[in-house]
C-alpha positions as CSV (number, residue, x, y, z in Angstrom):
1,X,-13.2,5.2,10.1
2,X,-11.3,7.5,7.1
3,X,-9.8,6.1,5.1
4,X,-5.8,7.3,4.2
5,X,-4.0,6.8,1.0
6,X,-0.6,6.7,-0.4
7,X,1.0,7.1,-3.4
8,X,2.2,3.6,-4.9
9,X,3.9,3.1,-8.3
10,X,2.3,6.5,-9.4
11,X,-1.4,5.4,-7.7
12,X,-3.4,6.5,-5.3
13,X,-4.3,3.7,-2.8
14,X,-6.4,4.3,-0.3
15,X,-6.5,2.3,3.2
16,X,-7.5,1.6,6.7
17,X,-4.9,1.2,9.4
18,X,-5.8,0.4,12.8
19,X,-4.8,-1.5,16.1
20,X,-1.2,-2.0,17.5
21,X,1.0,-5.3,17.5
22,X,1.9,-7.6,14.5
23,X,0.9,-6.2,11.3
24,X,-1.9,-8.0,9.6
25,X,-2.8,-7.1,5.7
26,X,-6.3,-7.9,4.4
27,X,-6.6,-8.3,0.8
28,X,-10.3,-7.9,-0.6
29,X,-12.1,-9.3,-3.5
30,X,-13.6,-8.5,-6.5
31,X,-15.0,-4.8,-6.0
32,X,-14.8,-5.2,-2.4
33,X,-14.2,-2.3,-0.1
34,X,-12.6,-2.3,3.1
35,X,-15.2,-1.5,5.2
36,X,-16.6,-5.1,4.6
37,X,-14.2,-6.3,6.7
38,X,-15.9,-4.4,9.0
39,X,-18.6,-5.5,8.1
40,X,-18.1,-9.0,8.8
41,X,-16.7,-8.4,12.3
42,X,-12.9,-9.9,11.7
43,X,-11.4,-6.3,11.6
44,X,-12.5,-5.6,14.9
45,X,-11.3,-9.3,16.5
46,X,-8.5,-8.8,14.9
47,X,-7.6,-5.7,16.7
48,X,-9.3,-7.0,20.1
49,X,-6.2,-10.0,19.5
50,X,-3.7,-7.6,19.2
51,X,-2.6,-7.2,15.4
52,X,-2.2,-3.7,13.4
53,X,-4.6,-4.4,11.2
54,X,-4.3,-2.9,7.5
55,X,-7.3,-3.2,4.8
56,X,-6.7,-1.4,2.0
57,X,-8.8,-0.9,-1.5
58,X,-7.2,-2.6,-4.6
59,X,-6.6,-1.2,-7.7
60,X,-10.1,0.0,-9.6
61,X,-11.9,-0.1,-6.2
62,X,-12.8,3.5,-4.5
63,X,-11.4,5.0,-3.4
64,X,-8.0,4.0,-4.8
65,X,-7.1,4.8,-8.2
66,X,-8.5,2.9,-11.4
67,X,-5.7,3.0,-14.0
68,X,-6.8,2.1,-17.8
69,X,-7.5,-1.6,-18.1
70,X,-6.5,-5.0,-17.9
71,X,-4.8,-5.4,-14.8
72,X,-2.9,-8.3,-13.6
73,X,-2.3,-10.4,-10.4
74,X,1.6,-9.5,-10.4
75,X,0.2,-5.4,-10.8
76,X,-2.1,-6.3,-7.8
77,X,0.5,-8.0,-5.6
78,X,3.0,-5.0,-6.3
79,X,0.3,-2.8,-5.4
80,X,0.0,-4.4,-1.7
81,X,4.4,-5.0,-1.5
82,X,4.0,-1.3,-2.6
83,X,1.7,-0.2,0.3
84,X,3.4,-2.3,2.9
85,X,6.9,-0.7,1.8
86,X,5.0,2.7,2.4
87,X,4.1,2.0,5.7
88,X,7.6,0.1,6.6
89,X,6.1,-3.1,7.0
90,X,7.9,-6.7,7.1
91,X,6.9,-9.7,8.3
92,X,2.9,-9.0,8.0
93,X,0.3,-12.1,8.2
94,X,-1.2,-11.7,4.9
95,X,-5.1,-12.4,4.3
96,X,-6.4,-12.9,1.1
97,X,-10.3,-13.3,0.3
98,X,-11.0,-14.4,-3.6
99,X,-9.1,-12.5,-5.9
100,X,-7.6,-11.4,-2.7
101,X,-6.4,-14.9,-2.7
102,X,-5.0,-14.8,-5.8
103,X,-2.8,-11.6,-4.8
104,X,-1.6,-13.3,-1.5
105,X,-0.3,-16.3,-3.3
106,X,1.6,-14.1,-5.9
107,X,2.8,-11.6,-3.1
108,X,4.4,-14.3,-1.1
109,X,6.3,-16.2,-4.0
110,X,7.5,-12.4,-4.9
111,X,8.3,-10.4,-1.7
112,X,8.6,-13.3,0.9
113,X,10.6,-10.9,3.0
114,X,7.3,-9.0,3.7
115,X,5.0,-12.5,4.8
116,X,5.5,-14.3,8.0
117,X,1.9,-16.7,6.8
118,X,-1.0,-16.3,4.6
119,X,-4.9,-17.0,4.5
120,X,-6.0,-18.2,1.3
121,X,-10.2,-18.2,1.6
122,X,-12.5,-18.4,-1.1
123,X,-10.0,-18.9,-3.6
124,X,-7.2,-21.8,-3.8
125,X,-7.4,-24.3,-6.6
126,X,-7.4,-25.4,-9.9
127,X,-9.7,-24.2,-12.8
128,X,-12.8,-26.0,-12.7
129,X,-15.3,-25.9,-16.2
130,X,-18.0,-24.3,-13.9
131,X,-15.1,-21.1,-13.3
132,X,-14.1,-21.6,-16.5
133,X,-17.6,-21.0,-17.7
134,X,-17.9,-17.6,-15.6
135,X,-14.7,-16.6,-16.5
136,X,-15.6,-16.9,-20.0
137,X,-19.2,-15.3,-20.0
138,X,-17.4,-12.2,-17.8
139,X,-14.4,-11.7,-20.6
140,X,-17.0,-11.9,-23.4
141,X,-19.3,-9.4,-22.1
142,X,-16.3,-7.0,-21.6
143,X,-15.6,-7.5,-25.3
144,X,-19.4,-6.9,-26.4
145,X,-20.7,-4.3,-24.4
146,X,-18.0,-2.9,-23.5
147,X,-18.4,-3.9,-19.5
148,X,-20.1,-6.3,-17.0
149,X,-23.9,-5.2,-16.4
150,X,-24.7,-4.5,-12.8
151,X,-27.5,-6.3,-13.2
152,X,-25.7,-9.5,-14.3
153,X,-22.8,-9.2,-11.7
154,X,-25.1,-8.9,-8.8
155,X,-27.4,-12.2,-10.1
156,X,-23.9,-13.9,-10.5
157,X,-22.7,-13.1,-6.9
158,X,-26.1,-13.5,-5.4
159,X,-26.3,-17.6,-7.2
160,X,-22.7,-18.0,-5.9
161,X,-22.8,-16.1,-2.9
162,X,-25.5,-17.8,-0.9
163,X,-26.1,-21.1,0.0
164,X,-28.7,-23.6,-1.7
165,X,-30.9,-23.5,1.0
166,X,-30.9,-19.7,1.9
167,X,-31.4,-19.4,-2.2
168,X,-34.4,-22.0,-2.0
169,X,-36.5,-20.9,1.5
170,X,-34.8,-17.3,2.7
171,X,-37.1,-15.0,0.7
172,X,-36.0,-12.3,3.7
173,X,-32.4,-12.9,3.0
174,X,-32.3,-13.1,-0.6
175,X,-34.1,-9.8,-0.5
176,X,-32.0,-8.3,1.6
177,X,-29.0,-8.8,-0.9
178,X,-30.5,-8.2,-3.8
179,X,-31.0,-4.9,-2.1
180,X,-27.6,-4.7,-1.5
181,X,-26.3,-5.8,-4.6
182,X,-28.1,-2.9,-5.8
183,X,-25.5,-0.6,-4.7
184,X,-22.5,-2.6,-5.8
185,X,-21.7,-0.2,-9.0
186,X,-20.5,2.5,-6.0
187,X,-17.9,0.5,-5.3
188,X,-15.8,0.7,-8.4
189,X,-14.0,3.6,-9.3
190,X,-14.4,3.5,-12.9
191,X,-15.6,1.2,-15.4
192,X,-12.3,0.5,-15.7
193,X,-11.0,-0.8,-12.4
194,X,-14.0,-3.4,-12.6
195,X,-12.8,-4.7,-16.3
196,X,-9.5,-4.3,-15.1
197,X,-9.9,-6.9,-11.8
198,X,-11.8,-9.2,-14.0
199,X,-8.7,-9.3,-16.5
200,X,-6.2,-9.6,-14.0
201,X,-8.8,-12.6,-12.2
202,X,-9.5,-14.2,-16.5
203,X,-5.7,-14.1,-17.0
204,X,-4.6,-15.6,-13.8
205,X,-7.2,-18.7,-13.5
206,X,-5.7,-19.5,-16.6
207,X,-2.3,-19.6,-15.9
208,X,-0.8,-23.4,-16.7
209,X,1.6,-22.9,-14.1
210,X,0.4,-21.2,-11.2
211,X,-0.4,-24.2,-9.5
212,X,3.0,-25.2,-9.5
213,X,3.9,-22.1,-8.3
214,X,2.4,-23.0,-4.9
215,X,5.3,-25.1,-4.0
216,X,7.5,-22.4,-3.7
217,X,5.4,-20.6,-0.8
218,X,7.5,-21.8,2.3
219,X,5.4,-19.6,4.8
220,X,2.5,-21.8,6.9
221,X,-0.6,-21.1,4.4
222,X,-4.1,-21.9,6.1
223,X,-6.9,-22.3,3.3
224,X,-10.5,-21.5,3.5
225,X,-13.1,-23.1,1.6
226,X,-16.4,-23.5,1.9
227,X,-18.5,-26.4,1.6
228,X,-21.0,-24.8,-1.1
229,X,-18.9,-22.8,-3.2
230,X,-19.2,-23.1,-6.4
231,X,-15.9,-21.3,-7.8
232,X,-13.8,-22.7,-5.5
233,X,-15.0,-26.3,-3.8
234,X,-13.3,-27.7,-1.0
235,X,-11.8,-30.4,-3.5
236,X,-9.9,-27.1,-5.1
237,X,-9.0,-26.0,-1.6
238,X,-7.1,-29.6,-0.8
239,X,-5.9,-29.9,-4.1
240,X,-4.0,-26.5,-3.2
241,X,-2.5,-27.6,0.5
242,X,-1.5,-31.1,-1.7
243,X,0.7,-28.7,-3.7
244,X,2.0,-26.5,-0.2
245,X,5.1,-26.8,1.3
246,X,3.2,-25.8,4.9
247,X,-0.5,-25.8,4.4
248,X,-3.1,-26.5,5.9
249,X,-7.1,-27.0,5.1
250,X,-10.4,-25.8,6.9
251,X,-14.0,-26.4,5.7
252,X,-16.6,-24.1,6.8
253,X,-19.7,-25.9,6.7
254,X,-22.9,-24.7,5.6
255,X,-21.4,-21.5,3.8
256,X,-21.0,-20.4,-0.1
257,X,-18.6,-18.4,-1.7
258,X,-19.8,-15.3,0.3
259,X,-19.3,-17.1,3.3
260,X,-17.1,-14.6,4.7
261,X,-20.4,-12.2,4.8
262,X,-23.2,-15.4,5.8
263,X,-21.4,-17.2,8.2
264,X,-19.0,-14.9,10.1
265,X,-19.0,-16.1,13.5
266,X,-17.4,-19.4,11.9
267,X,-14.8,-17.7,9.4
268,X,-13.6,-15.5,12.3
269,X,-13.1,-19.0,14.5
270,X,-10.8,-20.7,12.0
271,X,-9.1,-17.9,11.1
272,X,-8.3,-16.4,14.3
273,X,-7.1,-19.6,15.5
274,X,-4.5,-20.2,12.6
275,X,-3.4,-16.0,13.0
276,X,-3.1,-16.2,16.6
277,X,-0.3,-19.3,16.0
278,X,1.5,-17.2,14.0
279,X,1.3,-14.1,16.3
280,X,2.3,-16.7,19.2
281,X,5.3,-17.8,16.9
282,X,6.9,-14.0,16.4
């Protein structure tokens, strides 16, 4: 499908639009393009249920614009209120995966006239010492060499990405994405959208307050976790919906942080069910 683009805030931010009925915005994670939604298989349901669908690339992933680094989670949320207010749309079911999260939770608390719910998978909770850990090792890299290896981004989403089992017996999986991995660097647009989303991801884990902030999301919020992620463990994930005004908590068994990817069929089920409430509710 080609992809469009508009100009936001002085950007160029490209996107997919496709589908007719309730609009439905899915924001991506680190690096990630928005043909893996695609990819996954929830795009297309999506559609078949009757949403216009919108997946767009973030800031410093092609083939939207990389400005000069760091970003933040604010300049990420204003990129997506930016996009919606482009394409004159209010009211939008809002699906955040990962840092994709992150950007959800910020663009509801600041442009609730544009969120009827939100999705928060793969990235809802506190800051463990394990994500503090990788959040640290990213940021000093950044500040050594100048930028994250490929090499070393592509071990650190392959450890995280797959479940202990697939890691420990699935030599034809792990192959398989390491093969993939491979090809991650042509997803960034720059050197500097990928030390600019790591920034914007460093800054906001460690925000005292954003927590706290969860309270004022009045919208029903559904998170996602899944049982063998190491960023974000279902314990983050519940102590999220403790902190929600109207949230609720799934656990997709079996599945790591790239869950989303290794156990689709499952992801699509929970989230479909929640969207399709809040399409049954407009």
């Amino acid at each position: 499908m080609a992809i469009d683009s508009v100009n936001v805030g002085g950007l160029r931010i490209g996107f997919e639009r496709t589908g007719a009925g309730p609009a439905l915005l899915l924001i991506g994670g680190t690096g990630m393009p928005p043909i893996a939604w695609q990819a996954c298989g929830l795009r297309d349901a999506l559609v078949e249920a009757g949403f216009d669908v919108v997946a767009y690339a973030s800031r410093g992933v092609a083939p939207s614009d990389a400005p000069p680094a760091p970003y933040s989670i604010p300049d990420l949320a204003a990129d997506a209120a930016g996009l919606l207010d482009r394409l004159g749309l209010k009211d939008v079911v809002v699906v955040g995966y990962s840092l994709g999260s992150f950007t959800a939770e910020v663009l509801a608390q600041l442009r609730p006239d544009l969120v009827r719910a939100v999705v928060l998978m793969a990235g809802a909770g506190p800051l463990t010492p394990l994500l503090e850990a990788v959040v640290q090792m990213e940021s000093d890299l950044i500040a050594t060499i100048g930028r994250i290896p490929a090499a070393a981004a592509a071990f650190q989403t392959l450890l995280t990405g797959l479940p202990p089992a697939t890691l420990r017996e699935d030599e034809r999986t792990v192959s398989q994405w390491v093969q993939m991995l491979g090809m991650q660097e042509q997803m960034w647009t720059s050197i500097e959208g990928e030390n600019g989303q790591s920034a914007a991801s460093a800054d906001w884990l460690r925000d005292p307050y954003r927590m706290q902030a969860l309270t004022s999301i009045r919208v029903p919020v559904l998170v996602v976790a899944f049982e063998y992620d190491l960023y974000f463990p279902p314990r983050s994930g519940r102590a999220a919906v403790a902190r929600l005004p109207n949230g609720e908590f799934v656990e997709v068994v079996g599945a790591a942080h790239a869950g989303l990817m290794t156990h689709p069929e499952r992801t699509r089920e929970v989230l479909m069910e929640f969207v399709n409430r809040s399409k049954a509710s407009s």
